[in-house]
C-alpha positions in Angstrom: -5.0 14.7 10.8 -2.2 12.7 10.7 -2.4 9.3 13.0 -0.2 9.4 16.5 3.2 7.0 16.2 3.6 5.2 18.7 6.9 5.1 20.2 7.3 3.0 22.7 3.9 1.1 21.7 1.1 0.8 24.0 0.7 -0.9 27.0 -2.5 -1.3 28.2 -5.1 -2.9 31.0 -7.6 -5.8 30.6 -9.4 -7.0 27.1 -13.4 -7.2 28.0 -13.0 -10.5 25.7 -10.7 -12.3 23.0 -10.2 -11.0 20.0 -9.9 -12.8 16.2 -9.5 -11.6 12.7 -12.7 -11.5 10.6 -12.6 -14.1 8.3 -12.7 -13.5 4.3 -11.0 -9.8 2.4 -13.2 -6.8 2.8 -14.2 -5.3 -0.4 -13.6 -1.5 0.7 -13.2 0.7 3.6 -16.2 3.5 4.4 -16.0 5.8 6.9 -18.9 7.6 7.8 -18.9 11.6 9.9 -22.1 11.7 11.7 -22.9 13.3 14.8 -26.3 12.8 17.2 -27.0 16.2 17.1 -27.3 16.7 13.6 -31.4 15.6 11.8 -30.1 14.9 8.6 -27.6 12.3 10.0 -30.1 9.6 11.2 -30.7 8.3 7.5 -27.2 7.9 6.7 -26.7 6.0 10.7 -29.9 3.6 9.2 -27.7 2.9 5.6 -24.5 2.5 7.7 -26.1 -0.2 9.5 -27.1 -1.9 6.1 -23.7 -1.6 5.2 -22.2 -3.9 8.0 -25.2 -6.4 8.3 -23.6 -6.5 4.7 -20.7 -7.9 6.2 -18.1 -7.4 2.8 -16.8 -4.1 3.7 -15.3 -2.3 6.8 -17.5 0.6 8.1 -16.4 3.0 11.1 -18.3 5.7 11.7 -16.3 8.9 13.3 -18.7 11.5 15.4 -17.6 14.9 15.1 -18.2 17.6 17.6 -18.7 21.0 15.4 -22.8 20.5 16.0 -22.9 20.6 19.5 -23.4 24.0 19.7 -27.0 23.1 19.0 -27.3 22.1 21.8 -26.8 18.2 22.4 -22.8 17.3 22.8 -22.4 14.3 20.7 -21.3 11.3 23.5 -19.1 10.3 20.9 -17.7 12.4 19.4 -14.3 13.9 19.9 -12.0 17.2 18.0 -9.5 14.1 16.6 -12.4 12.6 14.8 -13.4 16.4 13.4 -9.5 16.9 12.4 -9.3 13.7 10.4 -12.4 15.0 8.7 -11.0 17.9 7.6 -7.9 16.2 7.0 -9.5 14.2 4.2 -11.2 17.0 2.9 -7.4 18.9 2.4 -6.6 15.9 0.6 -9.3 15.8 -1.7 -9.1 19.2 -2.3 -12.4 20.5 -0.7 -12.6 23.9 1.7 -15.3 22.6 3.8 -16.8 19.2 5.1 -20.6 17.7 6.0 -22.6 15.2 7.7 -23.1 12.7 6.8 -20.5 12.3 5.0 -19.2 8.5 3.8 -15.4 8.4 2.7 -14.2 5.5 0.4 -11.4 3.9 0.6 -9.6 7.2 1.2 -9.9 8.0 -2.0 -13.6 10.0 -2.6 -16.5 10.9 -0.9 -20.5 11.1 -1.0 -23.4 11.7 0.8 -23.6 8.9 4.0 -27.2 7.9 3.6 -26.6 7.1 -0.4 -25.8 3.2 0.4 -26.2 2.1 -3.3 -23.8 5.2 -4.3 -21.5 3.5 -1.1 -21.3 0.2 -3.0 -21.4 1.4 -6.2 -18.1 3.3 -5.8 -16.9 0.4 -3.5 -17.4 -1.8 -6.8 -15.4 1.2 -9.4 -12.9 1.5 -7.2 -12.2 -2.2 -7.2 -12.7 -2.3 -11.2 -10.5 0.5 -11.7 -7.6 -1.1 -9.5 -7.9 1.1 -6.1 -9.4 -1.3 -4.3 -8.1 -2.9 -1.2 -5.8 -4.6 -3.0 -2.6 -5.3 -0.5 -3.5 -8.2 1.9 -3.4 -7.9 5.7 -4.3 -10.0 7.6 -3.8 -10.4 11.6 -3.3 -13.1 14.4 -3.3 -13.4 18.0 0.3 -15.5 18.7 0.4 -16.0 22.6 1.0 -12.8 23.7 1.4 -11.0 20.5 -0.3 -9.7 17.6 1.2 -10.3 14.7 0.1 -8.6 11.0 1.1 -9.5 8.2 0.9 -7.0 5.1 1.5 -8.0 1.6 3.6 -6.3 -1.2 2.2 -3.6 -2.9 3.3 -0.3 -4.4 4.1 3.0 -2.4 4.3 3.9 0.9 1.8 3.8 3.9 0.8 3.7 7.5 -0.4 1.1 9.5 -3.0 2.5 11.8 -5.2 1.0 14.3 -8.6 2.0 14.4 -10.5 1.6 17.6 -14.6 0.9 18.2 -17.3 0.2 19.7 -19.6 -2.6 18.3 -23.0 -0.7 19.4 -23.9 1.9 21.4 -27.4 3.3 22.6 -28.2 7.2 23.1 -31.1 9.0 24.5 -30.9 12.7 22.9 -32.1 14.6 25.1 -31.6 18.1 23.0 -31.0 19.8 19.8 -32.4 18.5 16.5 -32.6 14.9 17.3 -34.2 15.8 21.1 -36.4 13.3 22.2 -35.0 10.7 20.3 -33.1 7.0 21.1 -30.6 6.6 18.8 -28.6 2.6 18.3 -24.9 3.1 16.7 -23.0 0.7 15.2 -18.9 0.8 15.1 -18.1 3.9 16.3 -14.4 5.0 16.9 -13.1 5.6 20.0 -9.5 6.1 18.9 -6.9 6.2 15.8 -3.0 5.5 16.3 -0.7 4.7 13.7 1.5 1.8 15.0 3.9 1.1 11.8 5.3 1.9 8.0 5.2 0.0 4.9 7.5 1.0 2.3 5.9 -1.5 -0.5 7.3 -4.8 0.5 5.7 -7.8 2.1 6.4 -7.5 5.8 5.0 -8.7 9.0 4.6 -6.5 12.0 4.8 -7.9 15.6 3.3 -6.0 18.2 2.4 -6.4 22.5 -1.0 -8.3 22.8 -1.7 -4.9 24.6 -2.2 -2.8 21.5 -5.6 -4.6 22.2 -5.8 -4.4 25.8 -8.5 -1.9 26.1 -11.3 -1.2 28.6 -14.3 -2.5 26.8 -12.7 -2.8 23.5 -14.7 -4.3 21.0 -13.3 -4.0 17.6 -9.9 -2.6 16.1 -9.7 -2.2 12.3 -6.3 -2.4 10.8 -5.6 0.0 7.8 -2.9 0.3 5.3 -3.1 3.9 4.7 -1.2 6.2 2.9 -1.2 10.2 3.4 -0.4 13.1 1.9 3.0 15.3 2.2 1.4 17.0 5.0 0.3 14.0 6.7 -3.6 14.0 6.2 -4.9 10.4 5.6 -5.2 9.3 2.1 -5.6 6.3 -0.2 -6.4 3.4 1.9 -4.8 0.0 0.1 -5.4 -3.2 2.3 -7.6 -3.8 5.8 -8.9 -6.0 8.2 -10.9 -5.9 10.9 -9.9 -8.0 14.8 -13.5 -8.1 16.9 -14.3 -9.3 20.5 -15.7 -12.1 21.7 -15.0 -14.8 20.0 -12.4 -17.5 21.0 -8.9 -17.3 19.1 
């Protein structure tokens, strides 16, 4: 799935709290497709919490909707988080996808609930050069945001990545009936506000691209994509998160 440009940007409503860049460069992106209604997906939700207690790396986890004809409709998920699944899987070459499935940096995949495979390929792809290795990093000015992206090679997108820091769920049906279920960053909604074309630029945007009811978090990725516009290689990120004073 390719991102939505926005043109004109967003304007929004009211921020349920300030919101500040996360101090320090993450070591990698993951991306994790679960979804409530599926019983091999509670493990992986359990390592994916590990991974951001971690606090090095930027995790999102996307809940798809192709289990919830067994019976439970995932209260997160949604068909855009399902098509950038299978987006990634077109550009890694694969014919079908899974859950739980953790995506890399963009750049590989494994099975969600393997958190010392997570890291481990966070730490090759860092050694090998395809790490996050273009800076971002993003400010609050008055009543803009303004983000600031390194030079680099290539091209890429600069998409906004929208969560929720945690959300409770009593399944009430399907595989995981009966159980309450805690989530940690799930995404709510993916634009893509911007283009890089290699050089350092900065990137001034409305405050409202953050003016969300109940927004808690918004990642910022430098990502590029394919020639058919399904996301790819993810080079630089950072992470804005409510409710802290700017």
């Amino acid at each position: 799935m390719s991102p939505r440009f926005l043109i004109p940007l967003i304007v929004g409503v009211v921020l349920s709290g300030p919101l500040q860049a996360e101090d320090g460069t993450p070591k990698g992106v993951v991306e994790l497709f679960t979804a409530q209604g599926c019983s091999s997906c509670p493990p992986a939700d359990a390592a994916f919490r590990k991974l951001v207690s971690q606090g090095d790396v930027i995790a999102l986890a996307y809940h798809v909707d192709y289990w919830n004809y067994l019976g439970w409709a995932d209260t997160l998920s949604s068909k855009e988080n399902t098509e950038r699944q299978y987006g990634y899987a077109r550009t890694m070459g694969r014919s079908n996808v899974y859950t739980p499935q953790a995506i890399v940096n963009g750049r590989g995949h494994l099975a969600g609930a393997d958190l010392n495979g997570i890291n481990s390929k966070i730490d090759t792809y860092s050694g090998e050069g395809n790490g996050l290795t273009v800076p971002i990093s993003a400010a609050m000015r008055g009543d803009e945001l303004e983000i600031k992206i390194g030079a680099g090679q290539g091209k890429a997108n600069v998409v906004m990545v929208y969560f929720d820091k945690e959300k409770t769920i009593e399944v009430e049906k399907g595989e995981n009936s009966g159980k309450k279920l805690s989530y940690l960053h799930s995404v709510t909604n993916v634009e893509t506000v911007g283009m890089w074309d290699g050089k350092a630029t900065s990137l001034t945007l409305p405050a409202s691209v953050l003016q969300r009811p109940q927004l808690e978090g918004c990642a910022i990725l430098l990502q590029s994509a394919n020639d058919n516009g399904d996301p790819a290689a993810i080079l630089g990120a950072t992470v804005v998160m409510a409710g802290k004073n700017i």
